[in-house]
N, C-alpha and C positions, 0 to 999 in steps of 0.2 A: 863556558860559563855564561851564563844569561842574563843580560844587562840588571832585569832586579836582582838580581842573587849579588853580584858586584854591588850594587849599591845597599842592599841589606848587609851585605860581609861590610861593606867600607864603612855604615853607622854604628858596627859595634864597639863599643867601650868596654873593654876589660873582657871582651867575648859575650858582652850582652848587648842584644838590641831588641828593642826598645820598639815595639807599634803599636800608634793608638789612631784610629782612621774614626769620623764624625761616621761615619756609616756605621761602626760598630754600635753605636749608642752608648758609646762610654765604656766597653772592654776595653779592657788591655791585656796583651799578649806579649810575655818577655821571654826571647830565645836566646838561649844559652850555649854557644858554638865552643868547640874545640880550637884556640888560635891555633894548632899546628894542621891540624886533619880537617877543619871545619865538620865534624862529626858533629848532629846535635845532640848538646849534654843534657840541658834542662828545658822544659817547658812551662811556665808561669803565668796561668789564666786569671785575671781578676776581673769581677764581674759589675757592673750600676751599682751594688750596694757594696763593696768592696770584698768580698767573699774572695780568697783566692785559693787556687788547685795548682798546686806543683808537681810537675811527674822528671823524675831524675830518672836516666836513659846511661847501663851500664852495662859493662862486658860485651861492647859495640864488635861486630865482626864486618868489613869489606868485604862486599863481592862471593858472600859465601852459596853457593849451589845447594838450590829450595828443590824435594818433588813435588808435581801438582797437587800429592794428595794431600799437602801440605794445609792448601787453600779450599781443600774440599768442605762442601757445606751439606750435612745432613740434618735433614729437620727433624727436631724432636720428639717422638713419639705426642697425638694431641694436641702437637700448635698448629694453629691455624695459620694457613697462606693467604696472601695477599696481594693479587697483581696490579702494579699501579696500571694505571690509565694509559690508554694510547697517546701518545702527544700528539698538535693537532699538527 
């Protein structure tokens, strides 16, 4: 486990923690952990003007085996591509 993930597990309260970084410009982000499994249950976005987005995360499965075609991306008949920029 990796030193943030230990100290993010170690701030949660009741299985929620809690980050609000001055970088964000005033989001806040609440993570909602599993205390047995550290699974994440909830995600809780609140934005500058207080608007929040909660996405609840269920019938969670470990380690389950994905096929590729899984992640395959077929583009839609008529959209248009767009290749970013080289980086320099």
């Amino acid at each position: 486990m990796h030193r943030q993930q230990r100290r993010l597990i170690s701030a949660c309260r009741n299985g929620v923690a809690k980050i609000l970084d001055a970088k964000t410009g005033g989001y806040k982000i609440e993570v909602g952990l599993d205390p047995k499994s550290y699974n994440l249950m909830t995600l809780t976005l609140t934005d500058q003007l207080g608007d929040v987005t909660r996405i609840d995360f269920s019938d969670i499965h470990d380690n389950v085996e994905l096929s590729d075609s899984t992640f395959a991306f077929k583009t839609p008949a008529g959209a248009d591509v767009v290749t970013a920029p080289a980086s320099p």
